[in-house]
Predicted model as a PDB file, atoms N, CA, C, CB and O in Angstrom, pLDDT in the B-factor column:
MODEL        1                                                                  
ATOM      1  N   UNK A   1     -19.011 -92.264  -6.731  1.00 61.00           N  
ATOM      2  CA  UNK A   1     -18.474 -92.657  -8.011  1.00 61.00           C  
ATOM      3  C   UNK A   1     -17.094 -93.288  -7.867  1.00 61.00           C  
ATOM      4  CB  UNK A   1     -18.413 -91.465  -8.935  1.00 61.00           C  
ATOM      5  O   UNK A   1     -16.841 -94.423  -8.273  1.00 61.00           O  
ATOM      6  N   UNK A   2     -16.124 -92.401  -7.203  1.00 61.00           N  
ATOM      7  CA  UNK A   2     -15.012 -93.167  -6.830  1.00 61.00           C  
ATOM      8  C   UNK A   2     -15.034 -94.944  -6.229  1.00 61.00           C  
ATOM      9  CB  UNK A   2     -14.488 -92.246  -5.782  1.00 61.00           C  
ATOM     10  O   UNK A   2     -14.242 -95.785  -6.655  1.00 61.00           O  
ATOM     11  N   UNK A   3     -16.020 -95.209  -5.269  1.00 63.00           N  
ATOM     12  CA  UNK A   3     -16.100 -96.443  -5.145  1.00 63.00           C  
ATOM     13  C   UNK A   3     -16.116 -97.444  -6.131  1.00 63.00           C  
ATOM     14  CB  UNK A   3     -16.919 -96.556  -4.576  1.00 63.00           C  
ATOM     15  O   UNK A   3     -15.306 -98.339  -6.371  1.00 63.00           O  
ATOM     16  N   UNK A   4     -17.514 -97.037  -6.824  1.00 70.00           N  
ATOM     17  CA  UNK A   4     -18.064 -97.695  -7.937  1.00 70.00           C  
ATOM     18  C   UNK A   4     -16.744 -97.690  -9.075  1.00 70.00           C  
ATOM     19  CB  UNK A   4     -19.530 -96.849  -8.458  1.00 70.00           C  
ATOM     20  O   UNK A   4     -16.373 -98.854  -9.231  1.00 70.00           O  
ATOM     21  N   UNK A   5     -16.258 -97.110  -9.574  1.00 71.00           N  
ATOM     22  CA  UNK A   5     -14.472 -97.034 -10.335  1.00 71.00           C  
ATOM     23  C   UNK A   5     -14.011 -97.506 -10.063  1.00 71.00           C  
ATOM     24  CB  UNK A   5     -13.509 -96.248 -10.402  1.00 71.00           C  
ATOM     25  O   UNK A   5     -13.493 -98.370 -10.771  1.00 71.00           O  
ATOM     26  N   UNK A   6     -13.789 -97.392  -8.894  1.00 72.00           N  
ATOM     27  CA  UNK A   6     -12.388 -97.962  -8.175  1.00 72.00           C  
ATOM     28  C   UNK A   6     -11.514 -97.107  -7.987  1.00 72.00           C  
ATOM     29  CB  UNK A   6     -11.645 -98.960  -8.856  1.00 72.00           C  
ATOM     30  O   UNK A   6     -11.047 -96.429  -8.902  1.00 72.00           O  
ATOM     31  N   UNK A   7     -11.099 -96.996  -6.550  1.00 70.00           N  
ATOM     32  CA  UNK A   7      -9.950 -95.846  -5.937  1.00 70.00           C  
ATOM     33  C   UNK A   7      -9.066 -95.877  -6.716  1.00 70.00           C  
ATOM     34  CB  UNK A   7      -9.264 -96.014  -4.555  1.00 70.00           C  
ATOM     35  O   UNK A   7      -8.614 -96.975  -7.039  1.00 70.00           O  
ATOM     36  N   UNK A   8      -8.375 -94.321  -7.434  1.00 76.00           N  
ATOM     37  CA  UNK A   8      -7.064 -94.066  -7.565  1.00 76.00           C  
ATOM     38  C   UNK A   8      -6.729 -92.823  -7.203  1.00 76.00           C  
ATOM     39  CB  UNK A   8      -6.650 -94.291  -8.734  1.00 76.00           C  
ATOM     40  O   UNK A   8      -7.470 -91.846  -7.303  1.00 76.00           O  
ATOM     41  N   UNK A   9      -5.126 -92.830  -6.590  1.00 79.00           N  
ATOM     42  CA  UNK A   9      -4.934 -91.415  -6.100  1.00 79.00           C  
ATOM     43  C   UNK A   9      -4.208 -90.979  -6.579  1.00 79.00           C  
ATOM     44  CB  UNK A   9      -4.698 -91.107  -5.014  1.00 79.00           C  
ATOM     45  O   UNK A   9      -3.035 -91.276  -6.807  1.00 79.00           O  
ATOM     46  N   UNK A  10      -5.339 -89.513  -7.002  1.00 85.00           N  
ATOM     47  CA  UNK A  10      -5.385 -88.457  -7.906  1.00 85.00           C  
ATOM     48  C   UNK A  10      -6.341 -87.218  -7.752  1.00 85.00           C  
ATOM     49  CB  UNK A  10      -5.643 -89.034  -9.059  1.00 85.00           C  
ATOM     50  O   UNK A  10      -7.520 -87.430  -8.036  1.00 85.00           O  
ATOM     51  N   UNK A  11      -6.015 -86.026  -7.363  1.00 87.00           N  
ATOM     52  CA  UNK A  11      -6.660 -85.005  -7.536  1.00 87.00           C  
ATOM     53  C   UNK A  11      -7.910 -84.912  -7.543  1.00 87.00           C  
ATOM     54  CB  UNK A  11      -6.356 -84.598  -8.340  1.00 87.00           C  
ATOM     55  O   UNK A  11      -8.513 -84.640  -6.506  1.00 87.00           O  
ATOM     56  N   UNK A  12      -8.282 -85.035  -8.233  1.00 84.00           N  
ATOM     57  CA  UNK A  12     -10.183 -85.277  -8.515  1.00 84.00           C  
ATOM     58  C   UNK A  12     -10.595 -86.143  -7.332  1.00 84.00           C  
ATOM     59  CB  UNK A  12     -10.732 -86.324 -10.215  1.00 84.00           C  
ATOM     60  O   UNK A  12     -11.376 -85.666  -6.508  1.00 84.00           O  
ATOM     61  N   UNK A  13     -10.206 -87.171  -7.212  1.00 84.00           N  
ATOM     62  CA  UNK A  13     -10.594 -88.236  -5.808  1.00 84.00           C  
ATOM     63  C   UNK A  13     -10.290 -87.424  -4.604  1.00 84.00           C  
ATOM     64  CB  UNK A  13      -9.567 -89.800  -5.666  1.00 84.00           C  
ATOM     65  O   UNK A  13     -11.189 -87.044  -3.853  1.00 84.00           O  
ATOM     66  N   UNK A  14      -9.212 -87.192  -4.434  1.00 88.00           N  
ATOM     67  CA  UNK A  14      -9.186 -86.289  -3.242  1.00 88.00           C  
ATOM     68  C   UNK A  14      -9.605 -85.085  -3.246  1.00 88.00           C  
ATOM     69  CB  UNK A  14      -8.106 -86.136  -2.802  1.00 88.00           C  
ATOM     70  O   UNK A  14      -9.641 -84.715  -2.073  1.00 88.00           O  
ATOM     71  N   UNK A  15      -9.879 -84.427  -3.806  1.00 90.00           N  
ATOM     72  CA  UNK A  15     -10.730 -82.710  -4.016  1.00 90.00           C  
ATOM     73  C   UNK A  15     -11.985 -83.635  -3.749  1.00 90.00           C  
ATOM     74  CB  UNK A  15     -10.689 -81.523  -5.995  1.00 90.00           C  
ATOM     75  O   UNK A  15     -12.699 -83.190  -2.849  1.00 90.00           O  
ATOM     76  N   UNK A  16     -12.353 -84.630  -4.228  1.00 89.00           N  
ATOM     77  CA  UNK A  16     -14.324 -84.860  -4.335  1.00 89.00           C  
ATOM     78  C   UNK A  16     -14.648 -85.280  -2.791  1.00 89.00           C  
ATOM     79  CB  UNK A  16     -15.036 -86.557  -5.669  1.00 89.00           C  
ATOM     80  O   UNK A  16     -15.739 -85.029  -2.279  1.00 89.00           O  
ATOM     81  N   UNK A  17     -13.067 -86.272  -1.759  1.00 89.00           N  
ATOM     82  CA  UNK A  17     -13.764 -86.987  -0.940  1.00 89.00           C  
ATOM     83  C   UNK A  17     -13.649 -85.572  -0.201  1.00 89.00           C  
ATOM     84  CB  UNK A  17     -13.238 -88.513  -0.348  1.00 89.00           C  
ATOM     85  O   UNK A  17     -14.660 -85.332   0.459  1.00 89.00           O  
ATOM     86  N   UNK A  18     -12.490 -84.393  -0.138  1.00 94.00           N  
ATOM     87  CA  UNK A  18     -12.653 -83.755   1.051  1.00 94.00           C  
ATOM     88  C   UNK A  18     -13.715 -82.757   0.916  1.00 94.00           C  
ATOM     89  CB  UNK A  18     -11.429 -83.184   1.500  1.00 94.00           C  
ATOM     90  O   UNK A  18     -13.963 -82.032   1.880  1.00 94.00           O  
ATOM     91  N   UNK A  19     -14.609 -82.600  -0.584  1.00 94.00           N  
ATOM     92  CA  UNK A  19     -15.655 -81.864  -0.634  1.00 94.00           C  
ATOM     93  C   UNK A  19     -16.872 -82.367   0.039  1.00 94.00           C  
ATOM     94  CB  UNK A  19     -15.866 -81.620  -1.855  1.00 94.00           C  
ATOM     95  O   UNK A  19     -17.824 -81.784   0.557  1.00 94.00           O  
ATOM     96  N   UNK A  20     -16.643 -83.317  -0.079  1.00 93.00           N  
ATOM     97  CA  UNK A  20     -17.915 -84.361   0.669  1.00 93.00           C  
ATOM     98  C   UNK A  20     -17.980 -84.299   2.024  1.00 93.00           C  
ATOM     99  CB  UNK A  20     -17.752 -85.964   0.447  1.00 93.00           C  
ATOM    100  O   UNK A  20     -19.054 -84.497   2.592  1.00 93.00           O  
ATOM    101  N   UNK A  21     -16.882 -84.026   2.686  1.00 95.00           N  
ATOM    102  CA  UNK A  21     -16.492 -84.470   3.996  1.00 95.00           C  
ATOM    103  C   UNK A  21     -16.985 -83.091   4.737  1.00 95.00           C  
ATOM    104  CB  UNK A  21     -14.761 -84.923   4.154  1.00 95.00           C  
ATOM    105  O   UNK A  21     -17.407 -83.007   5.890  1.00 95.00           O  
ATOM    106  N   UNK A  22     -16.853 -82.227   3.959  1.00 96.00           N  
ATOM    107  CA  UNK A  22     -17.475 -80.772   4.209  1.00 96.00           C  
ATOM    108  C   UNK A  22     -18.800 -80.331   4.043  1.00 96.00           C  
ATOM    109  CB  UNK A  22     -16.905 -79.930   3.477  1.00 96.00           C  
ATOM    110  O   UNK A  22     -19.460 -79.441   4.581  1.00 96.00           O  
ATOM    111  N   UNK A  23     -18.962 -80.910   3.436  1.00 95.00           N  
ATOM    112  CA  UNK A  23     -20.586 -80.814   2.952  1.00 95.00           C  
ATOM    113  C   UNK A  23     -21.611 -81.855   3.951  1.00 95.00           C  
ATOM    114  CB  UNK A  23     -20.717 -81.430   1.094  1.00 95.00           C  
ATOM    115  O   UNK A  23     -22.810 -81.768   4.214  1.00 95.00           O  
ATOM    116  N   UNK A  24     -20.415 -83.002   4.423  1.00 95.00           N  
ATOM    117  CA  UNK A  24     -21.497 -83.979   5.716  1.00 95.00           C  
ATOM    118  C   UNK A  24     -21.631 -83.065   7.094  1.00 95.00           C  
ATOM    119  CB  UNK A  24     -20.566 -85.796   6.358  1.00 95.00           C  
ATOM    120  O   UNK A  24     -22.453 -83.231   7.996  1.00 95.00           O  
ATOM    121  N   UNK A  25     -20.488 -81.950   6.998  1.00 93.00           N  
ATOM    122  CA  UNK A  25     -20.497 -81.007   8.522  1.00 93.00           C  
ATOM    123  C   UNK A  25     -21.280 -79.763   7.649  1.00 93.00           C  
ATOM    124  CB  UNK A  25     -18.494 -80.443   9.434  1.00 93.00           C  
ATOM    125  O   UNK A  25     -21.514 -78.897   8.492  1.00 93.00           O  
ATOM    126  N   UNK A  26     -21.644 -79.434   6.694  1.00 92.00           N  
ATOM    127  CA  UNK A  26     -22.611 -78.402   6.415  1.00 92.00           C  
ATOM    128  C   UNK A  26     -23.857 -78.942   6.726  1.00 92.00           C  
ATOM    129  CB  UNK A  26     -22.586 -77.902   5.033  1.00 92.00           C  
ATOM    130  O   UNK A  26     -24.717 -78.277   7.304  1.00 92.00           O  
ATOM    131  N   UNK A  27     -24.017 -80.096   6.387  1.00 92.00           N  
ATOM    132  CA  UNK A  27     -25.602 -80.974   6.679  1.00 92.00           C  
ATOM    133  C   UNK A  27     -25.744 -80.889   8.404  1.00 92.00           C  
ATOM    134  CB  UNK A  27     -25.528 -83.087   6.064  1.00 92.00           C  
ATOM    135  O   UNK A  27     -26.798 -80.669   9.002  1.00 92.00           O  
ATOM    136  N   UNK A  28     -24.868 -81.041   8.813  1.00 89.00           N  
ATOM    137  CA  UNK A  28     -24.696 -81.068  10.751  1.00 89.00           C  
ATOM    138  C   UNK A  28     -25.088 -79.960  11.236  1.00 89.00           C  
ATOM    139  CB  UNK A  28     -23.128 -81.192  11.484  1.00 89.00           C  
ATOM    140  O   UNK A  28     -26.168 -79.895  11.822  1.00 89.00           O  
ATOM    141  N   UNK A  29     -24.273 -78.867  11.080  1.00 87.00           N  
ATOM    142  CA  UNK A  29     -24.148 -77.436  11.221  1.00 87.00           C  
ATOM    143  C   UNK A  29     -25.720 -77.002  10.553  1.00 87.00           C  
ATOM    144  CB  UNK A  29     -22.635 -76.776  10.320  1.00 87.00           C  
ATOM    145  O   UNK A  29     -26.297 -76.062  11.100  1.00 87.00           O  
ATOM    146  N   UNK A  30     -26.239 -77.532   9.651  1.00 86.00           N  
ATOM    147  CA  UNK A  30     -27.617 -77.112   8.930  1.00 86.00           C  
ATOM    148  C   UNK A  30     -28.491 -77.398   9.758  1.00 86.00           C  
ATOM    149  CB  UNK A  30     -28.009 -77.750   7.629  1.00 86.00           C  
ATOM    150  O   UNK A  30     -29.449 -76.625   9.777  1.00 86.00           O  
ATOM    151  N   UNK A  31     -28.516 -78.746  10.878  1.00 85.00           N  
ATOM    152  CA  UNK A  31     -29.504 -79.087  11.651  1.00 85.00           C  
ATOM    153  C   UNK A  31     -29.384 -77.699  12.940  1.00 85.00           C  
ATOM    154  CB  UNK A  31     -29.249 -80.828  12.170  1.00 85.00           C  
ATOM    155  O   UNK A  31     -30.174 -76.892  13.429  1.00 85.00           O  
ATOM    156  N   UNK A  32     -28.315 -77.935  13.049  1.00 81.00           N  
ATOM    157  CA  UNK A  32     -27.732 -76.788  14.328  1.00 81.00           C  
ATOM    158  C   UNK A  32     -28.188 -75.553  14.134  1.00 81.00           C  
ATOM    159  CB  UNK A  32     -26.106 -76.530  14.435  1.00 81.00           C  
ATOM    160  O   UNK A  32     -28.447 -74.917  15.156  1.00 81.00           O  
ATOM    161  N   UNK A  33     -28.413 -74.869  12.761  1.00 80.00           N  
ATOM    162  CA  UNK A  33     -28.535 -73.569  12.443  1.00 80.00           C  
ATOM    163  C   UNK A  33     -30.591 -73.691  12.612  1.00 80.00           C  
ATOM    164  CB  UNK A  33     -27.599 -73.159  10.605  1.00 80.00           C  
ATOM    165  O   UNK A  33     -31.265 -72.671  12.753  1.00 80.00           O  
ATOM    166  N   UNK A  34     -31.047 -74.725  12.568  1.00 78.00           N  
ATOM    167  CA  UNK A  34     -32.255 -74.543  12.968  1.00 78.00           C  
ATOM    168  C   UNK A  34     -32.352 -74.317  13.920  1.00 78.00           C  
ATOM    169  CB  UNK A  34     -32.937 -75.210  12.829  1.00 78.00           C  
ATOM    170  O   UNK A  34     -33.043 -73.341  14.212  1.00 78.00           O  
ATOM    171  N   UNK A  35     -31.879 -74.891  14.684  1.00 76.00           N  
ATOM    172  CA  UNK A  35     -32.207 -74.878  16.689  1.00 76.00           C  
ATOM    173  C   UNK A  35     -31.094 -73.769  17.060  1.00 76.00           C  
ATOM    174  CB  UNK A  35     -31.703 -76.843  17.849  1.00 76.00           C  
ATOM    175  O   UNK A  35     -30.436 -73.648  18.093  1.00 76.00           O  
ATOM    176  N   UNK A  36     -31.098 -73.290  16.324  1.00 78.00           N  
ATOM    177  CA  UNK A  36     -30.117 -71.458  16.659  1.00 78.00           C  
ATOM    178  C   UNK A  36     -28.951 -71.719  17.220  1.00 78.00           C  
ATOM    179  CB  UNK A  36     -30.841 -70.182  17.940  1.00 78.00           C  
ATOM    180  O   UNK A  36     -28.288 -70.743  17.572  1.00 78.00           O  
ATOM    181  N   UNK A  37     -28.393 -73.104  17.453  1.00 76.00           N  
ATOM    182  CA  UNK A  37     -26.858 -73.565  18.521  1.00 76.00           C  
ATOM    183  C   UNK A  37     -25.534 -73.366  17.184  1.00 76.00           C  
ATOM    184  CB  UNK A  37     -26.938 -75.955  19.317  1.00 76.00           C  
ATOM    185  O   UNK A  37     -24.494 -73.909  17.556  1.00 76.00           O  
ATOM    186  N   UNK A  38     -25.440 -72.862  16.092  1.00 72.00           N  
ATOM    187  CA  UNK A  38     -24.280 -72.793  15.683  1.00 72.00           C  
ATOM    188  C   UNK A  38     -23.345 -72.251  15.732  1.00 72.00           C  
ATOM    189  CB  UNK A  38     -24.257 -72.792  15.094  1.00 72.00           C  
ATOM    190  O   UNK A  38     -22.277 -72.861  15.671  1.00 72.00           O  
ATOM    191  N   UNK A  39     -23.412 -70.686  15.883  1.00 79.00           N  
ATOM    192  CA  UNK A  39     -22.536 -69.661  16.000  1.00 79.00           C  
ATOM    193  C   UNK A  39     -21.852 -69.718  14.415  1.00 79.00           C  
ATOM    194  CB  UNK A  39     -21.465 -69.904  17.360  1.00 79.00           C  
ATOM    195  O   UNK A  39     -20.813 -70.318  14.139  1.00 79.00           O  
ATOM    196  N   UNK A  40     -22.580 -69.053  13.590  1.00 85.00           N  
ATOM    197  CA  UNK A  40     -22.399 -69.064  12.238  1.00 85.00           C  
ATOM    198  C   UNK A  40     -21.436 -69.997  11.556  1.00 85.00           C  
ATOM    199  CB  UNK A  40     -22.087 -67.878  11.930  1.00 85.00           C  
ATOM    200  O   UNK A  40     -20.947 -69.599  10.499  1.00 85.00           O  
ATOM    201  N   UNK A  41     -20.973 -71.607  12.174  1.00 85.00           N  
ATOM    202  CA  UNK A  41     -20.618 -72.699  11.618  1.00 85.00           C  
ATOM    203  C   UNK A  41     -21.162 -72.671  10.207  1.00 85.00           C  
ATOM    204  CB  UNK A  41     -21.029 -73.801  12.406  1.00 85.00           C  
ATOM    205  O   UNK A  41     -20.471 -72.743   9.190  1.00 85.00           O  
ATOM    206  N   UNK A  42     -21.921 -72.607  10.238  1.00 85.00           N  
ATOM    207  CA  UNK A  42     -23.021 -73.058   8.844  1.00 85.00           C  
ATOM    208  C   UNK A  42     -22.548 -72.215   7.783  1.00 85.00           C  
ATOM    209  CB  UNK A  42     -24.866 -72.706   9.043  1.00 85.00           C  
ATOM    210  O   UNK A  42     -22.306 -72.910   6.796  1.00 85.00           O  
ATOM    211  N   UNK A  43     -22.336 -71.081   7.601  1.00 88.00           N  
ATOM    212  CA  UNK A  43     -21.608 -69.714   7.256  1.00 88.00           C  
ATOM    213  C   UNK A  43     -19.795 -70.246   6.652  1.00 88.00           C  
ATOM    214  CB  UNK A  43     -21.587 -68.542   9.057  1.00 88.00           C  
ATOM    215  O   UNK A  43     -19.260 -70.261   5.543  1.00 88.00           O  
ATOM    216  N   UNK A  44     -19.466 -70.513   7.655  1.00 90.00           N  
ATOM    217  CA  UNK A  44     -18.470 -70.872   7.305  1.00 90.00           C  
ATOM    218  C   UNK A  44     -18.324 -72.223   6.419  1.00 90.00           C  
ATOM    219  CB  UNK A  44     -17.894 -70.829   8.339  1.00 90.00           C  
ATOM    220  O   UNK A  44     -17.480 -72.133   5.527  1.00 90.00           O  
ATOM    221  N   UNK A  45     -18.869 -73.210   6.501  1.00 91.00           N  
ATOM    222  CA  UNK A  45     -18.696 -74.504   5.952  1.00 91.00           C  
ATOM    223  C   UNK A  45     -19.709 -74.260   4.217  1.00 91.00           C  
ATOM    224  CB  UNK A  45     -19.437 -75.870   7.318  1.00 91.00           C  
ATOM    225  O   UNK A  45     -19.599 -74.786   3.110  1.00 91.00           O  
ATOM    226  N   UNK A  46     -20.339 -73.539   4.611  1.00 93.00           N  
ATOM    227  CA  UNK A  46     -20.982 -73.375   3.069  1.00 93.00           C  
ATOM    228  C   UNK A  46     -19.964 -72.333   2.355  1.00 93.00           C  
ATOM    229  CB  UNK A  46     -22.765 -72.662   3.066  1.00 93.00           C  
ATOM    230  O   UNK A  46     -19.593 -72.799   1.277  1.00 93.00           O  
ATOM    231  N   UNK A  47     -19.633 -71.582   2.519  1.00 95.00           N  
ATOM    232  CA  UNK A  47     -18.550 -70.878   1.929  1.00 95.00           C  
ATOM    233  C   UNK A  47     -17.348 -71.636   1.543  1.00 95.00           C  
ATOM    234  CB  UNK A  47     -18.166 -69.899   2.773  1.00 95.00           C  
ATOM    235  O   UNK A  47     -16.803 -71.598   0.439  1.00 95.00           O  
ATOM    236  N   UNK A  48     -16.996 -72.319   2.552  1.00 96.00           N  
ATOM    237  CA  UNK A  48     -15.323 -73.587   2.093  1.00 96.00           C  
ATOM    238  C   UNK A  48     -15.945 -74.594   1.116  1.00 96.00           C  
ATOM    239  CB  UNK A  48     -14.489 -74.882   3.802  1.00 96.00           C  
ATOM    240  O   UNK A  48     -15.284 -75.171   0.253  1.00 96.00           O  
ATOM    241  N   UNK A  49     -17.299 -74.770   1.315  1.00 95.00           N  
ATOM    242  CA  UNK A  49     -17.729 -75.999   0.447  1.00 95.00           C  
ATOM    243  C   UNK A  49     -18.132 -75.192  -0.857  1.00 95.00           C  
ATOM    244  CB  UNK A  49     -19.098 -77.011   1.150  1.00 95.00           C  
ATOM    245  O   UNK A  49     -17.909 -76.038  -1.723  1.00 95.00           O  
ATOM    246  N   UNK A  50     -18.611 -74.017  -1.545  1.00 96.00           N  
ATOM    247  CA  UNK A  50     -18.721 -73.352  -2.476  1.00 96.00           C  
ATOM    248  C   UNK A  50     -17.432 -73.632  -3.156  1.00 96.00           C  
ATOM    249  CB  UNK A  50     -19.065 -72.081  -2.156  1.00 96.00           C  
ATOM    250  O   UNK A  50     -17.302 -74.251  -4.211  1.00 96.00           O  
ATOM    251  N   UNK A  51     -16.061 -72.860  -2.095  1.00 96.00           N  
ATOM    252  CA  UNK A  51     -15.088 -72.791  -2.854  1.00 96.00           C  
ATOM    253  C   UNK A  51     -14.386 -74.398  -3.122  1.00 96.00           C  
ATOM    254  CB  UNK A  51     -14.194 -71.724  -2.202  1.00 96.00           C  
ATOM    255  O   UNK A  51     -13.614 -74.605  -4.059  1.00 96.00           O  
ATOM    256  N   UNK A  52     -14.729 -75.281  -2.305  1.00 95.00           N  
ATOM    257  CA  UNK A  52     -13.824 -76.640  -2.569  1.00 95.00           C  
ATOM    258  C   UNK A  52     -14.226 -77.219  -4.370  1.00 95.00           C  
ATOM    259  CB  UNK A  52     -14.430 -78.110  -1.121  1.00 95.00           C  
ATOM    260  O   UNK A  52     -13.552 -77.574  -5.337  1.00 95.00           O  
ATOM    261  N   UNK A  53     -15.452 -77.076  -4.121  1.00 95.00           N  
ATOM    262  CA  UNK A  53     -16.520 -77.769  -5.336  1.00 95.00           C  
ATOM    263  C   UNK A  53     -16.115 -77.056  -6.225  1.00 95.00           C  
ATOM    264  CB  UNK A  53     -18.211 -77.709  -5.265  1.00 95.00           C  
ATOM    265  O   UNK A  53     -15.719 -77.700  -7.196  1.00 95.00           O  
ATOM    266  N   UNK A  54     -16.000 -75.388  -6.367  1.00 96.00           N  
ATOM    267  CA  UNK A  54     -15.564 -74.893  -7.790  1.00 96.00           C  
ATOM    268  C   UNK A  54     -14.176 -75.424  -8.066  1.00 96.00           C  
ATOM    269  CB  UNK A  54     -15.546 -73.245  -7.914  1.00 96.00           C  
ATOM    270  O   UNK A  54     -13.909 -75.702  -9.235  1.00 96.00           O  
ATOM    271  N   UNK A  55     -13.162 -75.618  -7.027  1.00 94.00           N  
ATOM    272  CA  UNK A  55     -12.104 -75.990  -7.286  1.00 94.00           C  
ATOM    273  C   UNK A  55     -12.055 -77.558  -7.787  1.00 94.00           C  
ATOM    274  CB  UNK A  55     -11.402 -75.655  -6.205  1.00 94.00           C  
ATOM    275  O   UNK A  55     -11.030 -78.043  -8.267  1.00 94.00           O  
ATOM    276  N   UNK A  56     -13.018 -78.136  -7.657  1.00 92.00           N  
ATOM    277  CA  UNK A  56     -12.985 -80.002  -7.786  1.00 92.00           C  
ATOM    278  C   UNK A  56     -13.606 -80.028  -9.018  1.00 92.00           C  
ATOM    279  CB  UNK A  56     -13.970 -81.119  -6.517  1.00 92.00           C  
ATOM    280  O   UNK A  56     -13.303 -80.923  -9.807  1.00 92.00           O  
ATOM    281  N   UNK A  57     -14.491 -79.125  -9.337  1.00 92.00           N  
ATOM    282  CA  UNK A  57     -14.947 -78.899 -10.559  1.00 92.00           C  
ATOM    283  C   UNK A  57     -14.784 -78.365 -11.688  1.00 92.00           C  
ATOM    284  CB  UNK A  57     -15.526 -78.643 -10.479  1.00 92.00           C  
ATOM    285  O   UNK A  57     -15.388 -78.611 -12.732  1.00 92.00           O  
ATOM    286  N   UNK A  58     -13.639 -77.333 -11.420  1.00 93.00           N  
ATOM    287  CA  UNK A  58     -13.188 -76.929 -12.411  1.00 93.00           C  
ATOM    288  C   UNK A  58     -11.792 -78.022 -12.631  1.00 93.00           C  
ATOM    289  CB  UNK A  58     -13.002 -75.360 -12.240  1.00 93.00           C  
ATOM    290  O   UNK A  58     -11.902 -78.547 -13.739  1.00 93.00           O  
ATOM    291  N   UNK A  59     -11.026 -78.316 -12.186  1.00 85.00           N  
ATOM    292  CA  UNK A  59      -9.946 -78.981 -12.143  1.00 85.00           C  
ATOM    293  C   UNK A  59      -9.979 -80.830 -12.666  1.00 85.00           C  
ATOM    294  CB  UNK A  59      -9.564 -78.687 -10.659  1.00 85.00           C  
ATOM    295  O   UNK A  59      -9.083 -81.604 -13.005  1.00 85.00           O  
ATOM    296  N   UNK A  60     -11.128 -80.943 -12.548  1.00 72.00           N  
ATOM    297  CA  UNK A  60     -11.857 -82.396 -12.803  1.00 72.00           C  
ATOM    298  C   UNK A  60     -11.755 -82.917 -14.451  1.00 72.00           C  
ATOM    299  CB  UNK A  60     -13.644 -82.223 -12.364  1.00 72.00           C  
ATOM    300  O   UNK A  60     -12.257 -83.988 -14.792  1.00 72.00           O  
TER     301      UNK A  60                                                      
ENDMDL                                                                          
END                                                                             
């Protein structure tokens, strides 16, 4: 959405890109947690990404 708008920097843009950015290493860590190589990565990045999103979402 930010693209499509057009960048401005502000809160919401940056809470959404670094939620995203967390959520592309939860998708990584998700492949990893199949083939058993994570060492509870996956655990961790879904938990920071729970809390980033309530924070981008409530604050939005």
């Amino acid at each position: 959405m930010a693209l499509i708008k057009g960048f401005q920097a502000n809160f919401t843009y940056f809470s959404g890109i670094i939620t995203m950015a967390v959520l592309a290493c939860l998708l990584v860590m998700g492949v990893k947690r199949y083939k058993r190589t994570d060492k509870k990565w996956h655990l961790k990045f879904a938990i920071s990404f729970l809390v980033l999103f309530m924070i981008h979402a409530t604050f939005s």
